[in-house]
MITI-243535 format. One record per residue: residue in three letters; x, y, z of N, C-alpha, C, O, CB in turn. Coordinates in steps of 0.001 Angstrom, whole numbers, padded with zeros to 6 digits, always signed. Each point is the difference from the previous one (the first is absolute). Glycine has a CB too. Layout:
<lovexs>
ALAXYZXYZXYZXYZXYZ...
</lovexs>
This chain:
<lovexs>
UNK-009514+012795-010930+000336-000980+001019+000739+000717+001127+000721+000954-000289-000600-002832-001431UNK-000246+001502+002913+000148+000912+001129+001477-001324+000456-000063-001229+000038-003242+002856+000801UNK+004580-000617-000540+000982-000551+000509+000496+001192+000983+000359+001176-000072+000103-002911-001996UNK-000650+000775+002973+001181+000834+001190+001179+000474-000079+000800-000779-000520-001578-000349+001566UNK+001265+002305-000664+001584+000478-000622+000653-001261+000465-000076-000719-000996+000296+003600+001271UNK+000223-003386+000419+001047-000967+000607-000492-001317-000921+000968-000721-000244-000600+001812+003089UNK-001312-001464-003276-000447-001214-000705+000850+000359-001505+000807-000768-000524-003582+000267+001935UNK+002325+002026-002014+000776+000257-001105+000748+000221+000079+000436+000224-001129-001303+000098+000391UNK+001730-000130+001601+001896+000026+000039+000673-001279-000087+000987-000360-000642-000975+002233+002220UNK-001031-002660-000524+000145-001448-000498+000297-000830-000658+000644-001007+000296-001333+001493+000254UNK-000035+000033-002209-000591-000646-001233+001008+000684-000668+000398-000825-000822-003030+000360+001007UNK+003344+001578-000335+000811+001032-000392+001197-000404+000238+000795-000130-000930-002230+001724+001250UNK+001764-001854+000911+001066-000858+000520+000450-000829-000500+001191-000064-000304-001781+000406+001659UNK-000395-001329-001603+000519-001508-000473+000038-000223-002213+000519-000852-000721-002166-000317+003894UNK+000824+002415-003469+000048+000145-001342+001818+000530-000367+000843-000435-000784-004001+001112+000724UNK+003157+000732+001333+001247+000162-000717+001142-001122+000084+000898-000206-000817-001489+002564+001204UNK+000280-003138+001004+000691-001557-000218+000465-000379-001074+001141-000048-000459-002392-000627+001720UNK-000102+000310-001763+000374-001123-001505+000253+001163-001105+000282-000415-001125-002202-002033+001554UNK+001855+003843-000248+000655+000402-001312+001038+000562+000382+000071+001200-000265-001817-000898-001040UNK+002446-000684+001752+001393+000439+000520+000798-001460-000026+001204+000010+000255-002078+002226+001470UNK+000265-003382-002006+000422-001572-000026-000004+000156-001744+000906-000217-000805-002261-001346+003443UNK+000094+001980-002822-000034-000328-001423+001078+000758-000714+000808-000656-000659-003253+000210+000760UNK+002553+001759-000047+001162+000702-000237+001362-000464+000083+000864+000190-000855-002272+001168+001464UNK+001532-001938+000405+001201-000962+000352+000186-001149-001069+001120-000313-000405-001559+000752+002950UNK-000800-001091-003006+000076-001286-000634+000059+000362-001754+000284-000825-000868-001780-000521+003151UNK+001212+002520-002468-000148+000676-001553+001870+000380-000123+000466-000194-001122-003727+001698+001200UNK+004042-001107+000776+001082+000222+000290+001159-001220-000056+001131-000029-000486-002501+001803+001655UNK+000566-002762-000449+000894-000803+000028+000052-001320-001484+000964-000683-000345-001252+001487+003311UNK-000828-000778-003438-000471-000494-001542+000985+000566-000780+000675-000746-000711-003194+000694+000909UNK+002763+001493-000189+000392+000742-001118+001207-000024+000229+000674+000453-000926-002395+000844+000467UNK+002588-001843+001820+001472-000409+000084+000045-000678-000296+001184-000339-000012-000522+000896+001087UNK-001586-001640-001662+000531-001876+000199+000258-000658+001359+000783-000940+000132+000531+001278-002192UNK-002150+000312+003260+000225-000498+001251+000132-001423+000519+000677-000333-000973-001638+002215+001033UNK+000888-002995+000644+000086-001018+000081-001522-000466+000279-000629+000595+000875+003166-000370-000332UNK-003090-001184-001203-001217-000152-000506-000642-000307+001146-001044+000643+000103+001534-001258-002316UNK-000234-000267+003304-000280-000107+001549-000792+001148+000710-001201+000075+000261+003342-001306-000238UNK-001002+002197+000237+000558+001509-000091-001733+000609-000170-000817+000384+000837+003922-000612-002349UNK-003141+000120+000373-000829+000686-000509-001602-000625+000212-000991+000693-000229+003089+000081-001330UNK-002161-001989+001964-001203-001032-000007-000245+000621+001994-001030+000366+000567+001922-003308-003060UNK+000137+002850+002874-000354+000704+001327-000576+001171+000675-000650+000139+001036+001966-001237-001318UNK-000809+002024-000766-000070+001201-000082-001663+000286-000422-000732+000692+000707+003535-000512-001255UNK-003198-000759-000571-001598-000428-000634-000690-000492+001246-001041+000500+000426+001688-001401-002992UNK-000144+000106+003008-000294-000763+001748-001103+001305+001047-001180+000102+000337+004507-001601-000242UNK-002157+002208+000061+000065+001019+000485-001529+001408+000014-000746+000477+000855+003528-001634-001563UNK-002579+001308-000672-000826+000217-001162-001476-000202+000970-000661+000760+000707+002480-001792-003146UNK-001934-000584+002004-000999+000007+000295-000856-000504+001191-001188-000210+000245+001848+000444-002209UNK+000487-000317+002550-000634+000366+001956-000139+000732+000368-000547-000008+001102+001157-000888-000318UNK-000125+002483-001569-000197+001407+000685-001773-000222-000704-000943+000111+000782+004051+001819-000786UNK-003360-002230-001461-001354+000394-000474-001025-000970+000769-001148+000416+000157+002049+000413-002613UNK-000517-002225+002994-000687-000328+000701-000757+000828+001201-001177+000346+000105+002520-001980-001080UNK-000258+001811+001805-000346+000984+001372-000835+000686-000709-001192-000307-000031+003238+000620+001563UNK-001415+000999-002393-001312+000653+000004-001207-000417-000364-000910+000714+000420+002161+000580-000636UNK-001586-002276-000469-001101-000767-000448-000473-000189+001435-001107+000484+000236+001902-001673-002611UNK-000161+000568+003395-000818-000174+001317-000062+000681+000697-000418-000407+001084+000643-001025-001079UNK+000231+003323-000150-000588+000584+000708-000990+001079-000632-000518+000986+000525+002369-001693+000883UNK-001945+000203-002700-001215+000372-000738-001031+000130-000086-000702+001011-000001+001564-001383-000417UNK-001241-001483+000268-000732-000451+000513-000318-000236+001466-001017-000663+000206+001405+000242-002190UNK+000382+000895+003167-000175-000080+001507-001243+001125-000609-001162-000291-000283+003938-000334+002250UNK-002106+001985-002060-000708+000753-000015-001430+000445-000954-000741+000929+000325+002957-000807+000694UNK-002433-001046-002328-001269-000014+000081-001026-000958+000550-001189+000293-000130+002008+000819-001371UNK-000602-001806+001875-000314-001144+001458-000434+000934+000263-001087+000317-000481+002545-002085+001363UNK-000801+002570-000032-000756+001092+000972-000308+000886-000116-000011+000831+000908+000631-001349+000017UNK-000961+000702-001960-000687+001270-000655-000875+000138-000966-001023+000679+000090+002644-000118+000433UNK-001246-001233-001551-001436+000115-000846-000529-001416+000249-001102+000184+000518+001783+001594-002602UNK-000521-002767+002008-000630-000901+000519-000799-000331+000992-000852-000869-000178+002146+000746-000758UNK-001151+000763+002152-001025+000594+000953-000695+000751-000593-001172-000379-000001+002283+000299+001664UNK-000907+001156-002275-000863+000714-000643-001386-000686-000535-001161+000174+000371+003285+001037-000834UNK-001333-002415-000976-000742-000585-000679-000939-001152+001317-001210-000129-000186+003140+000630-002407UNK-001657-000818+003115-000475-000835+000980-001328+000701+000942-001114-000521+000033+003750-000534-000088UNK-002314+002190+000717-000624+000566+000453-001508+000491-001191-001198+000028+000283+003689+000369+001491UNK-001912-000122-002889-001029+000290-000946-000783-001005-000560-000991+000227-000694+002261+001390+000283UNK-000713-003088+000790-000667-001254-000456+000471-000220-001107-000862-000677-000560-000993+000857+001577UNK+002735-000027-001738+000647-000470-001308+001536-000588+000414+001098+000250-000496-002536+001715-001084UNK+000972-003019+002911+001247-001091+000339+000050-000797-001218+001020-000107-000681-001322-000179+003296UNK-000855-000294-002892+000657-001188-001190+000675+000730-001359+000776-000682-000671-002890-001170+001341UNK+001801+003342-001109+000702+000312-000680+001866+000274-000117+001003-000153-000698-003568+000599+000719UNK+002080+000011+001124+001874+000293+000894+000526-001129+000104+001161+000132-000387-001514+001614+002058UNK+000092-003214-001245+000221-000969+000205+000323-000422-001504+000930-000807-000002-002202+000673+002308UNK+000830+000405-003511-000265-000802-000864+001555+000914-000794+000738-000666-000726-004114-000293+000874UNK+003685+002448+000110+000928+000790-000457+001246-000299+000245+000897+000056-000841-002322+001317+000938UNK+001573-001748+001203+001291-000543+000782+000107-002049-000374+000918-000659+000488-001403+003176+002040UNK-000297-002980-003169+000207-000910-000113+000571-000371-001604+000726-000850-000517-002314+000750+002666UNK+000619+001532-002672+000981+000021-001468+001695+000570+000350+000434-001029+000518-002980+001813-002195UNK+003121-000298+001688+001079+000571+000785+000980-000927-000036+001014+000120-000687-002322+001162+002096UNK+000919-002752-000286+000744-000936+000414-000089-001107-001446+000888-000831-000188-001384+001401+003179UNK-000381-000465-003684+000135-001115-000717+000438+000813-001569+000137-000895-000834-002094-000930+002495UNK+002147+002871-002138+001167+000441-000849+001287+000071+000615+000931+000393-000702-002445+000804-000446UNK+001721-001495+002287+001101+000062+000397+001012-001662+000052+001177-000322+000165-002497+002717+001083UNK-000016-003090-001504+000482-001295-000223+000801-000554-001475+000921-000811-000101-002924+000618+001797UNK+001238+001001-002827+000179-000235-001321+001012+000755-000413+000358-000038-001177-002453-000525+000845
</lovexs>
């Protein structure tokens, strides 16, 4: 899969985000932190993994999916990204 340096600093960026949150939240468990505290912190968590999820997917949007499109296997690509969104439901 083809990523642009600045797209993968991106994705790199926002991973070390949430494991530098998560680290925080494994830390603060193992003090007995204030349970809030810690539900925020999880919060946190998982808005950094979001982002990268959307600049993930920005970037195979534009990249292999054109690909697949251009090659005529849209409804397959279409059908890949639609599994994606609906494990993400369950």
């Amino acid at each position: 899969m083809y990523r642009p340096k600045d797209t993968q600093e991106r994705i790199l960026h926002r991973l070390k985000i949430a494991k530098g949150h998560l680290q925080k939240i494994i830390q603060m468990v193992e003090s007995g932190q204030y349970c809030i505290d810690v539900i925020h912190q999880s919060q946190a968590v998982q808005r950094a993994l979001q982002e990268a999820d959307g600049v993930i997917l920005e970037n195979h949007l534009k990249t292999c999916v054109v690909d697949q499109i251009k090659a005529g296997e849209a409804d397959a690509s279409i059908k890949e990204i639609m599994n994606v969104f609906q494990k993400s439901k369950t």
